[in-house]
N, C-alpha and C positions, 0 to 999 in steps of 0.2 A: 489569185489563181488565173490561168490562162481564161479567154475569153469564151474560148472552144474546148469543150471538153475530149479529148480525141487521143488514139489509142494508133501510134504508129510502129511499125517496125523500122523502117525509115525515116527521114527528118518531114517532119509537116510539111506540105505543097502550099505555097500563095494559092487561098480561092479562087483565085483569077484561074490558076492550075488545073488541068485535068485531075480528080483525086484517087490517091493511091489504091488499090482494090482494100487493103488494112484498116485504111481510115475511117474513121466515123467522125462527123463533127453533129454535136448533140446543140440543140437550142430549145429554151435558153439551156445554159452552160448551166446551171443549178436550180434549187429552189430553196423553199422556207416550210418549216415544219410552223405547225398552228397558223396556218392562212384559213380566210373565212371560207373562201372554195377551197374544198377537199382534193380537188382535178387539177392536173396538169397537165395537157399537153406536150409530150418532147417529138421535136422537129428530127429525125435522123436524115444523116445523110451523107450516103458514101455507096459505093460503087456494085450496084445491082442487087440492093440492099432490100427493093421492094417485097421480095417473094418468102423474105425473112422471116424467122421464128425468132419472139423474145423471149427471155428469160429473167428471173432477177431473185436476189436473195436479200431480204429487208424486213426487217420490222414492223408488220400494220404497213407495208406500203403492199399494195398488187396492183394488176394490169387489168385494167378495164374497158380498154378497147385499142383494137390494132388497124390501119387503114390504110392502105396502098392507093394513091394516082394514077395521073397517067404517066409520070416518068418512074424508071424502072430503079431511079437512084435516091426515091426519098421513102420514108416509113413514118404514121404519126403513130404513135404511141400513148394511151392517154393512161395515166398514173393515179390512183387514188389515196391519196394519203393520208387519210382520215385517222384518227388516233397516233400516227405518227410520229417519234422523236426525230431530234435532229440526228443525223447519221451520213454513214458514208456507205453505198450500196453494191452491187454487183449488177451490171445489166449484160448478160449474155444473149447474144444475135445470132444464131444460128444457120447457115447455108445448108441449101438441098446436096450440097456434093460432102457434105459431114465436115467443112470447116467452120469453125467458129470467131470471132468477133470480141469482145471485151471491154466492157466503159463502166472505170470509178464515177458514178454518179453520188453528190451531193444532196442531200437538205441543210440547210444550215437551221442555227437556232437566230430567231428573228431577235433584234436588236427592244432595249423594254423602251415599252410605250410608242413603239414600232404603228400600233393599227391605230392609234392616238393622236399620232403627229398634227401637227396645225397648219395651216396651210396661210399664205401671206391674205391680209385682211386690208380693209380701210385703213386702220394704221399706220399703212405699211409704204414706203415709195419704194418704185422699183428704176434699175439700172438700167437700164436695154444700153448691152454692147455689142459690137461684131467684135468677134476676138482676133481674127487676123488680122484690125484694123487696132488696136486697143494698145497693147505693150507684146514686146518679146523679148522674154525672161531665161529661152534658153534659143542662142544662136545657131546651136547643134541639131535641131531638130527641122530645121529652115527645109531640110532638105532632107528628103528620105528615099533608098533606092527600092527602086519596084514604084514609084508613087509618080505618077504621070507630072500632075502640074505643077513648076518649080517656082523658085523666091522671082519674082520679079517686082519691085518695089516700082520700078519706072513705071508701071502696065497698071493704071486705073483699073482694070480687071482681074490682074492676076494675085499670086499671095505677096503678102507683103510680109509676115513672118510671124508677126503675132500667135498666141498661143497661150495654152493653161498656168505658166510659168510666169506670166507677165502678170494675169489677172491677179495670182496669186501676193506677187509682190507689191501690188499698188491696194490690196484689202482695205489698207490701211486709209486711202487716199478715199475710197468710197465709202465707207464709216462714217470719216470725222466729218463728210459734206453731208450725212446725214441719211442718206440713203440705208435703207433694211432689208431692200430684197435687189439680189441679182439679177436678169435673165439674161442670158448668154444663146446669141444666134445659132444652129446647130454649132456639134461638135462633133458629131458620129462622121464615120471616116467616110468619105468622098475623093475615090479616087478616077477625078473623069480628067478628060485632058488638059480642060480649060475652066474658071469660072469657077472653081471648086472651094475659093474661098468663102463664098457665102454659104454653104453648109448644106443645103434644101434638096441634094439629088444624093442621097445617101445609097453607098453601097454595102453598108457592115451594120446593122441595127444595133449591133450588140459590140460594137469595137470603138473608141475613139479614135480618130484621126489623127496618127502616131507624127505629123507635123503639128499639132494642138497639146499632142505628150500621150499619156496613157490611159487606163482606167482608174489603174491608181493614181496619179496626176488627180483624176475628175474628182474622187474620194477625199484627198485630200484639200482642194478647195473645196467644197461642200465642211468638212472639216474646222479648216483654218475662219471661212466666211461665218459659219453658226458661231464659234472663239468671238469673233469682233461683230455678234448681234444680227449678223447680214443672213437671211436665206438665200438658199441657189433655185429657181425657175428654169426648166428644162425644157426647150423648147423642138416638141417633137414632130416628126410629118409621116401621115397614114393618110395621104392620097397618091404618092408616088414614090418611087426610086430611081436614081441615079441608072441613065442606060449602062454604065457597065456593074452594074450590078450582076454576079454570079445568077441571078437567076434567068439573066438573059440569053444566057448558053445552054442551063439546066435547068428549065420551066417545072416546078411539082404539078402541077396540072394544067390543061388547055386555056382552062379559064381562069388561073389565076391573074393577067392582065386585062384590062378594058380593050373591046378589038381587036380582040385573037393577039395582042402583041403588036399592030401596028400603030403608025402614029393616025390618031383622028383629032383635029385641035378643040378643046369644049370652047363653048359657043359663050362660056363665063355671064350668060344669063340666068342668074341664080332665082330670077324672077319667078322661074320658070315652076320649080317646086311650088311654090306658093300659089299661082296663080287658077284659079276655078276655070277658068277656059282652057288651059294648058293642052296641047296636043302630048302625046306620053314621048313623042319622039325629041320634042324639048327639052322634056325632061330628062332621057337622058343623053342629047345633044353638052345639056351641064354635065352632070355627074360623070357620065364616062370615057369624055375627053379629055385629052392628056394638053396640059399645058404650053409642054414646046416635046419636038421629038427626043432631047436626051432625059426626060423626065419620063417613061413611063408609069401609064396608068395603074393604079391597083385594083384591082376588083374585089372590096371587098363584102361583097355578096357568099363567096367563098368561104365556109365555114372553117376549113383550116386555117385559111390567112388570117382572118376574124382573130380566132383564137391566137394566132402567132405576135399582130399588132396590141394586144390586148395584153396579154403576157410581155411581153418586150417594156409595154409602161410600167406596169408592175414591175416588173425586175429593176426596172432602172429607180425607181420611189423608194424602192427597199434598196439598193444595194449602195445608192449615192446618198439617202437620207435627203429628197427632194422637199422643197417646201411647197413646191408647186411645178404645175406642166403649163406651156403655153403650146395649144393647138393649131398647127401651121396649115391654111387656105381649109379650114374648119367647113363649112359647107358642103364642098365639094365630093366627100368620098361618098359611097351609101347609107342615105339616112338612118334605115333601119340597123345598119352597123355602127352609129355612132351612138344610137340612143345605146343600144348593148354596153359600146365600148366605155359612155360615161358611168352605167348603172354599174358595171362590174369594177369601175378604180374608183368609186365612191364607197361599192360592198367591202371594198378593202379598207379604206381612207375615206370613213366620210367627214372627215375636216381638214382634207386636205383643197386647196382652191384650183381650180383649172380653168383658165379662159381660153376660147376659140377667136380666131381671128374670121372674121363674117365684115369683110368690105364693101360695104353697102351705105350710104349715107340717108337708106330708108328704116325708119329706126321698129316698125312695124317688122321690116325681116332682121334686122337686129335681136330684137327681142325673142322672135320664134324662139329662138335657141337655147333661151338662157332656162333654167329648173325656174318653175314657181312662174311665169308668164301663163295667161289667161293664152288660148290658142283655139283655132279654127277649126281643129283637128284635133283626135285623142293622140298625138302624137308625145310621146314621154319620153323628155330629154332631162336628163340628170346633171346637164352642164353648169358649173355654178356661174361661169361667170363669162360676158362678150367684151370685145376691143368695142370701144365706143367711137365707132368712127361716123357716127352723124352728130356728135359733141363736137367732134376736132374739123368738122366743115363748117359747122355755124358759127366757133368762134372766131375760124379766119377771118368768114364773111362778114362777121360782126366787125373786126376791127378795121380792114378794109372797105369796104362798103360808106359812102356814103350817109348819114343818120336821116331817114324817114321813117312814112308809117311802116312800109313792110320794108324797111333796108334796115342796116348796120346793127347793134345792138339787139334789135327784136331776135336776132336771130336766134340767138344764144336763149334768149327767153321763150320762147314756143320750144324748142327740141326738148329742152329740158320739162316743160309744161307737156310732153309724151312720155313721161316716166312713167306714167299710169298701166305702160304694156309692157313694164317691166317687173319680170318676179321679184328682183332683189336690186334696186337702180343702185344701192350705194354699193352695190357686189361687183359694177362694171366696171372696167380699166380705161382710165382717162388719160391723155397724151397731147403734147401740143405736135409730135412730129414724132415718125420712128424710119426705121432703116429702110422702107418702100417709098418715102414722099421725101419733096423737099423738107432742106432744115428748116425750121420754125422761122428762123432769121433772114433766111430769104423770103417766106411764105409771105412775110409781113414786111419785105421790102427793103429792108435792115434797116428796119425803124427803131433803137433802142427802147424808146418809149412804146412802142408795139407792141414787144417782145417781152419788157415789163407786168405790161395787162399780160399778157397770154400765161406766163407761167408762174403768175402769181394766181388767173383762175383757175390753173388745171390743177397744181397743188394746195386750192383751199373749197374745188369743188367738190359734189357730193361724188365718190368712188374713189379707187385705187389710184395714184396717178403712176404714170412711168415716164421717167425723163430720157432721151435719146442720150448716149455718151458725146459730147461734144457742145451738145447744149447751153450745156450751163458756160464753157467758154463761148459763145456767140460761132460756133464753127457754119458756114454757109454752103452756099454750092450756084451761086451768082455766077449764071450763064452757060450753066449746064444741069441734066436733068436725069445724068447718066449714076445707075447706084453707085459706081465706085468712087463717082465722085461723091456722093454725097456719104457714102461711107469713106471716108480719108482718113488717115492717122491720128493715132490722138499725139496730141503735144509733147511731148518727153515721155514716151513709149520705147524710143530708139535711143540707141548708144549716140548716133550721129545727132540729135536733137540738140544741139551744144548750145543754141541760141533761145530755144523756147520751153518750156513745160509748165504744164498744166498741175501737175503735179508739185511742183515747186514756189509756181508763181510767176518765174526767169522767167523775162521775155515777153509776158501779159500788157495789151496794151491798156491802158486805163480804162476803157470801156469792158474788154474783156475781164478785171479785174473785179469789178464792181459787177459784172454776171454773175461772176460764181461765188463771190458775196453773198449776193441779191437771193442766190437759190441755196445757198446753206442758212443763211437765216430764215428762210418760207420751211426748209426741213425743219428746223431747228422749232419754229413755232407748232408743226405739226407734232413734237416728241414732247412739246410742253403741255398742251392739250388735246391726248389723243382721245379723251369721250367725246368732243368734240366733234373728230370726222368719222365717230360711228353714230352720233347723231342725227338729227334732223336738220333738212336744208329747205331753208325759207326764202324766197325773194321774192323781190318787188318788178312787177312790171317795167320796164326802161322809160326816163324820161327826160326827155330835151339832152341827150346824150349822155346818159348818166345811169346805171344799173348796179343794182343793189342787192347785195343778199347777205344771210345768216346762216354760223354754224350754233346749232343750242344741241346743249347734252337732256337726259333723261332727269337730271338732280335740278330740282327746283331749286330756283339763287344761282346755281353754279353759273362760273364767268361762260358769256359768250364775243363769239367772230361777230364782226359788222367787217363786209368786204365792201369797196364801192371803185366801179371801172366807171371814169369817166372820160370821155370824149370831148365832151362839150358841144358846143349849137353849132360850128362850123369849121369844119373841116379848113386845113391848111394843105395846098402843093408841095409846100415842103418837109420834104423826111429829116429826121433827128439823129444824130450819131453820138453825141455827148452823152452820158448820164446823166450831167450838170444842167441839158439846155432843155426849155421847156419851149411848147409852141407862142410863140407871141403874135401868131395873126387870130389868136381863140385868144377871149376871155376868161379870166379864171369863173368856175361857177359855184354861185353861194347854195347852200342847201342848208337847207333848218333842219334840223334832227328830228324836230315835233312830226313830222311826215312820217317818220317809224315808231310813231309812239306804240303801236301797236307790239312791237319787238321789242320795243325798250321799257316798256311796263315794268314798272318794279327796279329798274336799275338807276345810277343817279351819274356815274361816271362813265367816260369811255377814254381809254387812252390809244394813241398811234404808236402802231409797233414801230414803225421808220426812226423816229426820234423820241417817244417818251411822252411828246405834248400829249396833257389831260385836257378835256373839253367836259361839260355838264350837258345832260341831256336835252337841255332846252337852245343849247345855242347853235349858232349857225355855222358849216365848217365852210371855207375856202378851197378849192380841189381847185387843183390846177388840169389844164384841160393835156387831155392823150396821158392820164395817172390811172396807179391802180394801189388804191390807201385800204391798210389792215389796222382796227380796233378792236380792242380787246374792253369788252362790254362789261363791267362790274355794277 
């Protein structure tokens, strides 16, 4: 069905459009009979619609509350549909001058095991792609008229063509590398002038961005992706919109933006919430500053907006069959509306998983956020899950960093020894690099052997992990710090790619090769023992450059992980580009296993997933120095 449910005498207007006095466009566009909340809110909105009479003929559905703004062009209408089948409805709008209005409104019947769904878990790795940087599956689409920002491939910032049609065709390629969960950077339509490829200043909440393809497009990968095991993560933003957003011309009330609607830049000191001294104008210096001027603020304090972002998740979980939401600059919008907005897509889905993005390398306001954290405040947040972004600082710092008492390695050991202010630590999302920072391969100076450790820990640590697309071939961004570049093309994405792909192999240079080797067998062990990383995680304090941990399941005997990232006692100036080459200004380091007897109680073998070699629990292994060795503990 259209996106918009709307009842025209003439042909529909682009939103962009003055709208026809005939039109109604209703939001959302439908609903779901048997949802746990009985209430809907429907957004109306068309032309002097405010002072309107509703009507309707339905089933156990009525009208429970009607509400005008301050513009004279919106109406909320809240719906009760309790007892309710699925049906098709009559909503009649009535005008003071005796003309009337008309909108087929839907419920649909919810799909079974709909409020059941499961959401991506420890189990599970995720993809993180930019789709306009990823493949483009349909050439046709590159360009759309009415749509401001057009294909410029040469323009590090503009689109590059990518879309729904690409992901779709390459399923296949992120399957068999092992990968279970999608998340795809927006997709909802963003039609600004410039810059529109990264997805974040949305104009259509409810539309996808008809250069990415369609709804059904989005349906259909969620579709074809569950087919080959993979979930789709939808990554949404409820602290701003896109400045040409229609509501920019046609505000539903004064206060629906932050600052009457002007630009005031937040002062992105999240500290500020937290902090017992806080002056309150701090606090909302954060909250209700707008990030750059074409991102307006949303304010949602707003009880209709509230309801409208709240609804909009929901519709999209139900209608795409989501396995998950990620929460884009999470923090930032109204506390007390986020705790709502989690309580209410959990009363729907509560096994569904949602993580917020909180960029913070203080892992104290990390945690605030997450459900089940110990808190300062009765503050009740139902979020299941946070980006771990003071994991992915400590282990740069660990691998770079020079090895003393408080350098290199410790690092990685204390953040993680802060799990204790986390509700659910193995519930967080771990990452060596994503589409806001450098690539992991620069991070670490394109150290092969660096980059080794790093995404061997992040997919054998305790949480979710999510790999950047690109990653796993070594992609970089060496001498620039600009996102587009370090969002760049994937490899055989494009028809012109004749030389290279990712996808094939062609054109991989030996190092590259042995990447995405390297991280289809780290999935590959994660699918072989997945009690594993819903288990417990044990490690040893770091020593003489050398850190150690365990994955044990719940089933006493059952096999476990020995991971061990070793450095060694000194450090070399020289960086590594080979697979093949190891450092030779560090000695290799002997380690007696007897030092984890403590782990290895009860088992008599370990074998190295690398090559197969069996070792006995009493002997000493070899590690060569700047390695990251996986045993499988029997």
């Amino acid at each position: 069905m259209s996106v918009k449910a709307a009842v025209c005498v003439s042909t529909l207007l682009s939103t962009f459009a003055v709208i026809a006095k005939d039109t109604v466009e209703v939001y959302p566009p439908n609903w779901w009979a048997g949802m746990a909340s009985a209430e809907v809110e429907l957004m109306l909105h068309g032309d002097g619609i405010a002072d309107d009479t509703v009507l309707l003929n339905a089933e156990n559905v009525k009208v429970s509350k009607v509400a005008a703004l301050d513009s004279d062009n919106y109406l909320f209408v809240t719906l009760n549909t309790e007892g309710a089948h699925a049906q098709t409805f009559e909503l009649t709008i009535n005008d003071a001058d005796g003309s009337s209005r008309s909108i087929d409104y839907q419920l649909k019947a919810r799909t079974e095991g709909a409020k059941e769904r499961h959401g991506f878990d420890p189990t599970d790795a995720i993809y993180l792609l930019t789709p306009d940087r990823f493949a483009n599956g349909n050439r046709h689409n590159d360009n759309i008229k009415g749509y401001k920002d057009k294909l410029a491939r040469k323009d590090k910032g503009g689109r590059h063509g990518g879309d729904i049609e690409g992901i779709i065709e390459h399923i296949d390629y992120i399957s068999e590398m092992g990968f279970t969960q999608i998340w795809s950077m927006p997709l909802l339509e963003n039609n600004m002038d410039a810059y529109s490829y990264h997805g974040y200043a949305i104009t259509d909440y409810y539309q996808i961005d008809p250069r990415y393809g369609s709804n059904s497009d989005y349906v259909t990968l969620s579709k074809k992706a569950k087919a080959a095991g993979v979930g789709v993560i939808m990554d949404m933003v409820l602290n701003h919109v896109g400045s040409e957003h229609p509501w920019m011309n046609d505000t539903p009330s004064d206060d629906w933006f932050n600052n009457q609607g002007n630009f005031v830049g937040t002062t992105h000191r999240r500290e500020a919430l937290h902090d017992p001294h806080a002056i309150e104008s701090d606090i909302r210096g954060f909250s209700d500053g707008w990030f750059v001027p074409t991102m307006p603020d949303l304010n949602q304090r707003n009880p209709h907006l509230a309801t409208y972002l709240i609804q909009n998740a929901i519709w999209w979980v139900e209608y795409a069959q989501l396995s998950g939401i990620r929460v884009d600059t999470y923090s930032y919008p109204d506390k007390a509306f986020l705790a709502k907005w989690t309580q209410r897509i959990t009363q729907e889905y509560p096994n569904l998983n949602i993580v917020g993005e909180e960029w913070t390398i203080n892992p104290a306001i990390t945690a605030y956020w997450q459900a089940g954290s110990q808190r300062y405040d009765n503050y009740a947040s139902a979020l299941p899950s946070v980006m771990d972004f003071p994991l992915q600082d400590a282990l740069v710092k660990g691998l770079n960093e020079p090895e003393g008492w408080g350098t290199g390695l410790v690092n990685i050991y204390q953040t993680l020894a802060n799990d204790f202010l986390y509700g659910a630590p193995n519930n967080l999302v771990v990452f060596a690099d994503n589409h806001d920072m450098s690539r992991i391969y620069t991070q670490v100076n394109h150290d092969l052997n660096k980059w080794n450790m790093a995404m061997t820990f992040f997919l054998t640590v305790r949480g979710i992990p999510q790999v950047f697309y690109g990653s796993e071939i070594l992609m970089q961004n060496e001498g620039s710090e600009d996102h587009g570049v370090i969002r760049s093309d994937f490899a055989g994405g494009w028809p012109d790619n004749k030389q290279k792909s990712a996808f094939t192999g062609k054109g991989l240079s030996d190092d590259e090769r042995w990447a995405q080797q390297r991280i289809k067998a780290l999935l590959a062990l994660r699918k072989q023992f997945p009690a594993l990383f819903t288990g417990a995680f044990k490690h040893y304090a770091p020593k003489a450059g050398t850190y150690t941990y365990f994955r044990t399941s719940d089933v006493p005997g059952a096999p476990r992980l020995m991971v061990i990232l070793n450095k060694g006692q000194k450090q070399s100036d020289t960086n590594t580009h080979s697979s093949a080459s190891t450092n030779d200004r560090v000695k290799p380091t002997q380690v007696p296993l007897t030092q984890y007897s403590e782990m290895l109680k009860g088992y008599s073998k370990l074998e190295r997933v690398s090559d197969g070699a069996v070792f006995n629990v009493n002997d000493t292994l070899t590690l060569d120095p700047m390695s990251a060795q996986i045993f499988v503990v029997r």
